[in-house]
N, C-alpha and C positions, 0 to 999 in steps of 0.2 A: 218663288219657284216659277220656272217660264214656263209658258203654254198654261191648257188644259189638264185638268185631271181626269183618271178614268173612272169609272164606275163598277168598281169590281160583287159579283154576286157572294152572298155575306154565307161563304165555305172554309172561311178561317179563322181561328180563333186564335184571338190576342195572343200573343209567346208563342206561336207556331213557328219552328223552322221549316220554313219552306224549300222546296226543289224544284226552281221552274225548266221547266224541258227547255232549253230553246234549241234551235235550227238555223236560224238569221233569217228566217223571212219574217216578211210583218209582222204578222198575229204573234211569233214567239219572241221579241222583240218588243213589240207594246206589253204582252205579258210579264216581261223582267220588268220595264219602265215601272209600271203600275207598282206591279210587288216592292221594285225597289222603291218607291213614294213611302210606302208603308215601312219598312226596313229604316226609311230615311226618318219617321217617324219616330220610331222604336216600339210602334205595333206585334213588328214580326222579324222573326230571322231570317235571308234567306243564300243560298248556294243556287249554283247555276250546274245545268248538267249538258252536253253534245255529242252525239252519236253523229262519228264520220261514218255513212255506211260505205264509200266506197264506189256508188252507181254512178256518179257524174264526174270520174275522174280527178282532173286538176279544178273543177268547180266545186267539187266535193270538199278537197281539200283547201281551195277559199274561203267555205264556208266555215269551216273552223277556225280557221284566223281571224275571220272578220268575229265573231264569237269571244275568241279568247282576247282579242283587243276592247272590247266591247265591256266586258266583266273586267279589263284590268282598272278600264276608264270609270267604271261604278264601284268600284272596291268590293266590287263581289268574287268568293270565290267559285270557282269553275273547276268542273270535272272535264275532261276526252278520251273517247277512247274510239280509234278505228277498227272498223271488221269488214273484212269483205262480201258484204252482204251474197252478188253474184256467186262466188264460190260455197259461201254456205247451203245458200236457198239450192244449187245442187246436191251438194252431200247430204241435203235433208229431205230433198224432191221435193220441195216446194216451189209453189211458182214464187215471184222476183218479189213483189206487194206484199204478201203473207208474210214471205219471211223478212220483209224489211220489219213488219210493222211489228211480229212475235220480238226479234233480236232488238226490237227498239225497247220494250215493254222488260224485255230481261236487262236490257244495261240501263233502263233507267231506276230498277228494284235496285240491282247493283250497286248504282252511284247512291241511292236512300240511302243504306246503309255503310258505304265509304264517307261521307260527308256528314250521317248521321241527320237525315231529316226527319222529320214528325210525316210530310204526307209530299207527294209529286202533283203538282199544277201543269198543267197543259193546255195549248191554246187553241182548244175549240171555242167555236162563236157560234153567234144566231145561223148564220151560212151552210156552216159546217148539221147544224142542227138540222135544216131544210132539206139540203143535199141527205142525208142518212131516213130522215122520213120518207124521203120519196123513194130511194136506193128498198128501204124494207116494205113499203106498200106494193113497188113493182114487184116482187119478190113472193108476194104474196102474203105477207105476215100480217099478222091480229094485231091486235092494242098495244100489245106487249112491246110489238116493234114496233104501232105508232107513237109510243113513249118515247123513242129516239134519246138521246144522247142523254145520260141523268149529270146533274152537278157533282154529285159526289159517289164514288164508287170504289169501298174498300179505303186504297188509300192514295186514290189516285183523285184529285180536283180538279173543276174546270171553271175559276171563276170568270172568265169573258164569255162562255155563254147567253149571258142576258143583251152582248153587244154585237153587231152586225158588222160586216165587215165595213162597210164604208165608215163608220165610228173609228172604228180602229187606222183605217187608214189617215181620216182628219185627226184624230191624238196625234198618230206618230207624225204629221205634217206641224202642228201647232208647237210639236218639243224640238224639232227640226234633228229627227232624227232619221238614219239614215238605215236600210235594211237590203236585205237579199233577194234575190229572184232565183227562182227554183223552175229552169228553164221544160222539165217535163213536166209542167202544173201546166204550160200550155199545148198540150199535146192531148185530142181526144181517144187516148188512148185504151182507158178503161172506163169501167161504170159512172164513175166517181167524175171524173173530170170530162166527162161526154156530157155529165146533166149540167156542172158549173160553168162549161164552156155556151154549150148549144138551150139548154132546156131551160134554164134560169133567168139568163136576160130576156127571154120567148115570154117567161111567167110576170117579169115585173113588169114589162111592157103592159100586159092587159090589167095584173092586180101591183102596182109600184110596190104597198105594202107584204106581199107574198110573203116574203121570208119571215116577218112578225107573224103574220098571220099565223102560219106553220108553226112559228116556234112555238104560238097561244096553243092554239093546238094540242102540239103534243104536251107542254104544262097540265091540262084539259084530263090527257088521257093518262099521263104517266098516274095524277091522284087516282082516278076510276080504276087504271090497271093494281096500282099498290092496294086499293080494297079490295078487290077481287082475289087478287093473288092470296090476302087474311082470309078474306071466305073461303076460297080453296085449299086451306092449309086446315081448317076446321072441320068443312066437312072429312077429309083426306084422313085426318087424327081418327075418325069415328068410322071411318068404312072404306078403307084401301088396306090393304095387308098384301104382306112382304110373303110370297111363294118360293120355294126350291127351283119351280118351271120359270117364274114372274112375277105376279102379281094374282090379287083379289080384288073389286072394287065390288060395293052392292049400289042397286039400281039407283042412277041419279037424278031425280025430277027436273033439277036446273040443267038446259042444257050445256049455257054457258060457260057453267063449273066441270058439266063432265068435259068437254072438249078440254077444258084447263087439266083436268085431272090426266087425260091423255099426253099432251103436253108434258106435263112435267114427268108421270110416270118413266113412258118412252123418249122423250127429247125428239120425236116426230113433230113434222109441222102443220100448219093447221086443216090443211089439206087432208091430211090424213087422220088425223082428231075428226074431222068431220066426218070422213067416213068410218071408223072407228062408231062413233057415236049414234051412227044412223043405223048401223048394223046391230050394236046392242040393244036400240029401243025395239030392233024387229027382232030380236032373241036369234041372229044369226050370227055368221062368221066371217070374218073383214080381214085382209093383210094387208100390215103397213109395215114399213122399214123397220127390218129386227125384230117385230114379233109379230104373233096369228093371236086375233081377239078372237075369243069363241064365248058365246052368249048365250045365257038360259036365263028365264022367269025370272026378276030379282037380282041376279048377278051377272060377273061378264070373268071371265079369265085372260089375264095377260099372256101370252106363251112367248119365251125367248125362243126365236129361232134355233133348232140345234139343240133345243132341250131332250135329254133320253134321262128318264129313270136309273138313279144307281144300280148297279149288278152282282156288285160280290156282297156275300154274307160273314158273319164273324159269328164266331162262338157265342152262347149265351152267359155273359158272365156280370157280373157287377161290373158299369161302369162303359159297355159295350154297345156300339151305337150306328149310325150312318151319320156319316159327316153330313150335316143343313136340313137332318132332318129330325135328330134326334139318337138320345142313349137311356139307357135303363139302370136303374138302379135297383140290389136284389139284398135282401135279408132275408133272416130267418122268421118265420112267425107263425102265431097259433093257428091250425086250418078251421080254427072259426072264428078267425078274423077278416070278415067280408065286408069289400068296401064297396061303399055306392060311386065312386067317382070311377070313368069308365077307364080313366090313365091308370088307376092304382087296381091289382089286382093281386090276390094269393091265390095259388093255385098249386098241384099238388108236383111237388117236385121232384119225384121218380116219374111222373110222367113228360118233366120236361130233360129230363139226361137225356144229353146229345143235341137240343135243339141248337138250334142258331138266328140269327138276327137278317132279314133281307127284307126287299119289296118284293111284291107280290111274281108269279111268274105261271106262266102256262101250263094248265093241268092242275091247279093247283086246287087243294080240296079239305074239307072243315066239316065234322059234323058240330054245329052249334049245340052249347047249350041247352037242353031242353029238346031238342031235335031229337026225331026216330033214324033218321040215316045223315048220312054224308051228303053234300051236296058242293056243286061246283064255287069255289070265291067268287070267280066272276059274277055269277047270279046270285050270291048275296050279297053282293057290295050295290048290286044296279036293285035290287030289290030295295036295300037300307037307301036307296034315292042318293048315295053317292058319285060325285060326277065324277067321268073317265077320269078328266089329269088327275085328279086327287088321289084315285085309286094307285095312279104310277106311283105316289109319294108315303103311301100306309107303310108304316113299319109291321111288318109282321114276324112274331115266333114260331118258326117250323123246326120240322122235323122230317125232310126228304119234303114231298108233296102236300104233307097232312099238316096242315096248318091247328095252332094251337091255340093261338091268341092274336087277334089283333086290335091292340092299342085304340081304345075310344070309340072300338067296335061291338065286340064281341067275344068270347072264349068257347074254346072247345070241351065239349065234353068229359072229352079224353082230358085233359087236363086240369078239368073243375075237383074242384072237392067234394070229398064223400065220405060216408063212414068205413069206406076201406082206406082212406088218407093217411099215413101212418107220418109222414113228414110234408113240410110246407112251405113256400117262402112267398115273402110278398115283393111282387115285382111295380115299379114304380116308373112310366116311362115321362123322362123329362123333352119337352116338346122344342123342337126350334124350326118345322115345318113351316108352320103358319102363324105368322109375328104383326101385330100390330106397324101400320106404315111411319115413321117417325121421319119430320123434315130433319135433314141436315146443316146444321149453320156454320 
């Protein structure tokens, strides 16, 4: 076989059919060569895929030729499909970038499943690696973005990450193969091609090595960030819970972890995880994008922006509830069957005819259990040391003003059992207020 071989990073596994993106420029080009060595082996399958977007006119449509001549000369077969990116990325109000790169990502899922591949290869490199660490450090991002580009993600690969561009360019020099120019690559147009143009030859100049370096780097950070991200899923399992308003989190000694904890809860940046976080260890209140942190001793409250308390009430019936926060379940039962769990109660049910199901609301009034008079809810609920938003979320059984029962709290008088009890039912409220926080996979 002539030339050199490449060096591909080891994200495929024997029998894989492959789907290498190409484009006709270099990097997607050395990447079919490479795949196809392996293909030529009988290591792997692979299919070839080409998004014409349309932005470079008649060179747009060069490039799919040079493409589909390319795949006829390898016996590989090949997908195309044109979209007018420009006309899209308005009808979707995107800028031109965004939605090149979204409608790239959908036609190359697309072509997976037309050609039937196992996973999509793409031809990022150590370059491409450099350029995106610095792209997220100016940016302002944590670990997480000095991780920079991963090898494999879902089902998308990038095995020439481990190679630099100049690699890639001596391959395709040594197979004497021939590729494309993508004449807005040299244009400092955006972020992206302002650092490969201007800031990069600037950095090899002083460090030659820069771009390994960078890529060690973020190798470096990507392992440190993947354990952290385990620690923060552990502690998260034991003490984040899912709110009606947001969230719950209780006090987190690792600052580290609470800042991650912020992160992932809100999808805020670190910027504002940190302020979040400084605010909570001083038991105050912090706004960051889409929610109000409010903080007491111990714990912090997430609040979604725009969060109000439900309003309307339902009948007291079996089965009757508030949507995210919770229903009740009611049987018949003996009015000396009293239960210690504060969710499960009998009480006497001629004095709950007519109640109904709602959150709490102004003027609203309870004489407890055991109590000589009435008193206001609001001052029993801050008395029981419960905090405000919580209070928005108590399900309560009333009756006009006179509250009867509230769930995990308390019961009324008026409604407790007694030897004038002649009927009884036990009321059962099933919780969905406040949930245990569960990652999503």
């Amino acid at each position: 076989m002539r030339g050199r071989q490449m060096e591909l990073l080891p994200v495929i596994d024997e029998g894989t059919r492959v789907l290498a993106a190409v484009s006709g420029g270099p990097d997607s080009v050395a990447l079919l060569t490479a795949l196809n060595d392996l293909r030529r082996n009988g290591k792997i399958g692979l299919c070839c895929a080409h998004l014409n977007h349309g932005i470079r006119g008649a060179e747009s449509d060069g490039d799919e030729a040079f493409v589909r001549r390319l795949c006829e000369r390898l016996g590989v077969r090949v997908y195309c499909e044109k979209i007018d990116v420009p006309t899209l990325a308005a009808s979707r109000g995107q800028g031109l970038e965004t939605c090149a790169r979204n409608a790239r990502r959908e036609f190359l899922l697309r072509a997976m499943d037309i050609l039937e591949a196992d996973v999509i290869a793409t031809a990022h490199h150590q370059d491409d690696q450099a350029e995106t660490f610095l792209m997220h450090l100016l940016r302002g991002g944590g670990i997480n973005g000095a991780a920079g580009i991963r090898a494999r993600t879902g089902r998308f690969i990038r095995p020439l990450l481990g190679t630099t561009k100049d690699e890639i360019l001596e391959f395709l020099a040594s197979r004497n193969e021939m590729f494309r120019i993508d004449s807005t690559n040299a244009i400092a147009d955006n972020p992206r091609n302002m650092l490969r143009l201007n800031v990069m030859p600037l950095l090899r100049e002083v460090y030659p090595e820069a771009v390994r370096a960078i890529s060690r780097f973020c190798d470096i950070a990507r392992v440190e960030n993947d354990y952290m991200y385990e620690k923060t899923s552990e502690w998260m399992g034991e003490n984040a819970f899912v709110a009606p308003y947001g969230y719950i989190i209780n006090a987190c000694p690792d600052e580290a972890v609470a800042r991650r904890v912020i992160v992932r809860l809100t999808g805020a940046g670190y910027d504002s995880a940190i302020r979040a976080v400084a605010a909570i260890n001083k038991a105050e209140t912090a706004q960051i994008p889409g929610y109000l942190v409010e903080a007491s001793p111990g714990v912090a409250r997430i609040i979604k922006d725009g969060f109000s308390p439900p309003l309307d009430e339902v009948a007291l019936e079996d089965g009757a509830g508030i949507p995210g926060i919770g229903c009740v379940r009611i049987r018949p039962s003996d009015p000396r069957d009293i239960s210690r769990d504060p969710f499960s109660q009998t009480l006497d049910a001629e004095a709950l005819k007519g109640a109904v199901i709602r959150t709490r609301r102004p003027g609203d009034v309870m004489r407890p259990f055991g109590s000589a008079g009435s008193r206001k809810v609001k001052e029993i609920l801050i008395d029981k040391k419960i905090p405000r938003r919580d209070r928005d979320i108590l399900p309560m059984v009333a009756k006009g003003k006179n509250v009867m029962w509230i769930p995990g709290v308390l019961i009324s008088h008026q409604a407790s059992i007694s030897e004038k009890t002649l009927k009884a039912v036990r009321l059962d409220w099933e919780r969905e207020d406040i949930q245990p926080w569960r990652e999503r996979r």
